[in-house]
C-alpha positions as CSV (number, residue, x, y, z in Angstrom):
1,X,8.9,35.6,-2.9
2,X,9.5,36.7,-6.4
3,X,5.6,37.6,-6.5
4,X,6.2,40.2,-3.5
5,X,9.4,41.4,-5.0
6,X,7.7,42.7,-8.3
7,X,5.2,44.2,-6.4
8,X,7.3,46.1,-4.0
9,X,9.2,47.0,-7.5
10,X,5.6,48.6,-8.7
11,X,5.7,51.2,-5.8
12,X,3.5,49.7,-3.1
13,X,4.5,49.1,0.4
14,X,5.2,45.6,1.8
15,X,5.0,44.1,5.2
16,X,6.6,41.0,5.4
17,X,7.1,39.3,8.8
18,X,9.1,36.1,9.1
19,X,12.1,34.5,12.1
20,X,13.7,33.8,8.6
21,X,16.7,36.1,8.9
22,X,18.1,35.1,5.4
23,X,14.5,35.5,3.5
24,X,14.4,39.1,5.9
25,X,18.4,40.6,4.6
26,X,17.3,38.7,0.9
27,X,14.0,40.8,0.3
28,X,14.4,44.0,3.0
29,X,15.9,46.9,3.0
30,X,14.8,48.0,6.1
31,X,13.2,45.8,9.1
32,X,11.7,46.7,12.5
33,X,12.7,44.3,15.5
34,X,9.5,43.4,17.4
35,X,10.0,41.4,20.7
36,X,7.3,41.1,23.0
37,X,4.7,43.4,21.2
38,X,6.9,46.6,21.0
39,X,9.5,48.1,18.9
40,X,13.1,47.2,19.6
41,X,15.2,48.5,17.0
42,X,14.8,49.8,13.3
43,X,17.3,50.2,10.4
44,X,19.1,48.6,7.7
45,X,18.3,44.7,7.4
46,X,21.5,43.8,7.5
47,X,22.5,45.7,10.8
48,X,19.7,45.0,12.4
49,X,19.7,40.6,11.9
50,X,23.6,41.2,12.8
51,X,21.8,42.7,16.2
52,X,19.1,40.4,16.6
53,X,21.5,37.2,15.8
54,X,23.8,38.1,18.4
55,X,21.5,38.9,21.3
56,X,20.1,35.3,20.6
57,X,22.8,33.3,20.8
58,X,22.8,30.8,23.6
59,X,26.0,29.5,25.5
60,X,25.6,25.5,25.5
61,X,25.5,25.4,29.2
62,X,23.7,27.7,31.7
63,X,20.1,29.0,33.2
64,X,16.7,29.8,31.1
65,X,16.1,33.6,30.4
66,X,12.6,34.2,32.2
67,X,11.5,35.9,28.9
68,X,12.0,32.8,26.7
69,X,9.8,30.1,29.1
70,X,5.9,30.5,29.3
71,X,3.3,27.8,30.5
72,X,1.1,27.1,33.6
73,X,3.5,27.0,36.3
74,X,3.3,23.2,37.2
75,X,7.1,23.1,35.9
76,X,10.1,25.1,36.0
77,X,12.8,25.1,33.9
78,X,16.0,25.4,36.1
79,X,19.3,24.7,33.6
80,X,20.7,23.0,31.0
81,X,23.9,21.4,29.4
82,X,24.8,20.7,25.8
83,X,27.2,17.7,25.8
84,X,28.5,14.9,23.6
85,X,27.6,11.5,23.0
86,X,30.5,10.7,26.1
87,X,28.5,13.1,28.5
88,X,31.1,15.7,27.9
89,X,31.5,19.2,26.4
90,X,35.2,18.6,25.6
91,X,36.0,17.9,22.3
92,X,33.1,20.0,20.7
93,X,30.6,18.1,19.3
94,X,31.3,18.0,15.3
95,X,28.7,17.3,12.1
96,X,27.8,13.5,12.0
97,X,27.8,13.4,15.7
98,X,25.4,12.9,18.7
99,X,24.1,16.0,20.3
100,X,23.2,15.5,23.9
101,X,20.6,17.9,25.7
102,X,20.5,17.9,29.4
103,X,17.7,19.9,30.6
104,X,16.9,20.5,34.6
105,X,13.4,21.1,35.8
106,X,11.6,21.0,38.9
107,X,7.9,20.1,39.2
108,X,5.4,21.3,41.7
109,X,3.4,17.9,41.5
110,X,3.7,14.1,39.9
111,X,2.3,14.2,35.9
112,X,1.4,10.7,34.9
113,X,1.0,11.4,31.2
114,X,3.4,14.0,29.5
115,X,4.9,14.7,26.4
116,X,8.1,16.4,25.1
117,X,9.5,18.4,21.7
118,X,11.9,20.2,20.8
119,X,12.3,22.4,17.7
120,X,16.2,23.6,16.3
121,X,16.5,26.6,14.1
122,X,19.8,27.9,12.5
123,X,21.0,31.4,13.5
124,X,19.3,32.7,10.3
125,X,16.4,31.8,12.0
126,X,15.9,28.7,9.5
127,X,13.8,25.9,10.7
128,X,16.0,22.7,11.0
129,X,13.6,19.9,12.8
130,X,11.0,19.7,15.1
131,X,9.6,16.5,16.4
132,X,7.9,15.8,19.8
133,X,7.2,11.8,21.1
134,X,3.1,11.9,20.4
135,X,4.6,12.2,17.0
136,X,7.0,9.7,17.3
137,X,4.0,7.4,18.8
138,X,6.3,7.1,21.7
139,X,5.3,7.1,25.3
140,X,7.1,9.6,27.8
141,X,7.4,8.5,31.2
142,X,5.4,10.5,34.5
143,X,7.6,13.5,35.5
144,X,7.9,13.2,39.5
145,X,7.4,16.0,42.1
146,X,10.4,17.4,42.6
147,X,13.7,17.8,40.5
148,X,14.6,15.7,37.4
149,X,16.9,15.7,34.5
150,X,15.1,15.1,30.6
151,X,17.9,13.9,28.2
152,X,17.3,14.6,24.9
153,X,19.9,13.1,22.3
154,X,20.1,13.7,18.8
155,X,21.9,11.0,16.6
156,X,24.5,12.0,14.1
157,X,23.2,15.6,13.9
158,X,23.6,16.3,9.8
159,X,23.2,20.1,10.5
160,X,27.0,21.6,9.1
161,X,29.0,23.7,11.5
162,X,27.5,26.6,13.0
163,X,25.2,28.0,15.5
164,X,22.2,26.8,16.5
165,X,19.0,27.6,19.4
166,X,16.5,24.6,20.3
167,X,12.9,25.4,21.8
168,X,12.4,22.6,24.4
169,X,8.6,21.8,25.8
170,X,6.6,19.6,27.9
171,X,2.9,18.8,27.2
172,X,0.2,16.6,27.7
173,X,-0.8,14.3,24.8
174,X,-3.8,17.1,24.4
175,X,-1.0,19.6,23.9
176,X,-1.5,21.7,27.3
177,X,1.6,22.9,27.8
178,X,3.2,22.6,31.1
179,X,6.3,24.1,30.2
180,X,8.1,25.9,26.8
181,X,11.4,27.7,26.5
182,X,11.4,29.3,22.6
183,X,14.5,29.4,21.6
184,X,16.2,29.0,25.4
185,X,18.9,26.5,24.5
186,X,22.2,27.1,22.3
187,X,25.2,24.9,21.3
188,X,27.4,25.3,18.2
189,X,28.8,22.1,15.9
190,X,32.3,23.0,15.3
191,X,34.0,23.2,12.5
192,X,35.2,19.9,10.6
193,X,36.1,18.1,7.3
194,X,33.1,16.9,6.6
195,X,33.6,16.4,3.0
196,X,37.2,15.3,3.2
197,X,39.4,18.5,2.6
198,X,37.8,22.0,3.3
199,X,36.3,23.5,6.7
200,X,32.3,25.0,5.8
201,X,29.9,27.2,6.9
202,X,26.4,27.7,5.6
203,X,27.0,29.3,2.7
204,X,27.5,25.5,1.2
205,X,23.6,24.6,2.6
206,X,22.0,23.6,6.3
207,X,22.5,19.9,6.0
208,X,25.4,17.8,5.8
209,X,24.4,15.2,3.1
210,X,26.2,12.0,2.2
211,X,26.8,12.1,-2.3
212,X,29.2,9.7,-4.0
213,X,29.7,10.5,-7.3
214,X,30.8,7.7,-10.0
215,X,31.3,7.4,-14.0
216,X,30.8,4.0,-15.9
């Protein structure tokens, strides 16, 4: 990044494209919003992430946008809930803490052999994890004709407080996919004393990280 910096410095044009939002408002001064192969909105960096942040924000329950989801058609995407470890959005779900995914689908036929992943960025556009079970070496049950419910639970989340958006897919093992939803699903970690006295944000980092500190 420094590299591209001294050359924009020299008097040559750059073109830098990146869902980074912070590396975007760090190294542009002006950006063009692309979404879905056109144009959406030009001007200063900073405006224009402010813009693009808010319009992705997700509420942590609710229906799929059509113009997040692609795949064949075999399954549909019908809702979703963000809950806690109890099964309930009430108290909000805090660093340190299980984050539960409910997603609703509907398929058109039984799939004996599937696979599932999900991906969570930061609302800077910041990749926090991605992980799917051919990965984990884990076997996903069929999904059956008709409507289901896949639970995805995340144990003691060490993302700090903020917002975040989580692309949700199903696959084969060969990676067809059957069903994607990029960045469809939205659920904030609330604020909390992680560290014993103050209430943080991302300006102190992504991750909540465990450090003892000692003298001898």
């Amino acid at each position: 990044l420094g590299k591209m910096g001294e050359v924009a410095q020299g008097g040559r044009t750059v073109l830098f494209v990146s869902h980074n939002m912070g590396a975007v408002r760090n190294l542009c001064e002006n950006c063009l919003w692309v979404e879905n192969g056109y144009g959406k909105a030009v001007g200063r960096s900073g405006k224009i992430i402010d813009s693009y942040v808010g319009v992705k924000k997700r509420l942590p329950t609710g229906s799929f946008l059509n113009s997040t989801i692609r795949g064949d058609g075999t399954i549909q995407l019908i809702s979703y809930q963000v809950v806690n470890a109890k099964g309930e959005s009430f108290p909000a779900i805090t660093t340190n803490q299980d984050v539960v995914l409910r997603i609703q689908i509907q398929s058109s036929q039984r799939i004996q052999k599937t696979a599932c992943g999900i991906s969570i960025t930061n609302d800077q556009g910041i990749l926090m994890t991605s992980i799917n079970t051919v990965e984990q070496g884990r076997e996903f049950p069929p999904i059956p004709f008709g409507n289901s419910e896949i639970v995805v639970k995340l144990n003691r989340v060490v993302f700090l407080p903020g917002s975040y958006v989580a692309s949700f897919w199903i696959m084969s093992p060969s990676l067809h996919i059957y069903v994607m939803t990029r960045d469809g699903i939205g659920f904030e970690l609330d604020q909390s004393q992680v560290y014993g006295t103050f209430n943080i944000d991302h300006r102190w980092g992504c991750v909540f990280t465990d450090v003892n500190f000692s003298i001898k």
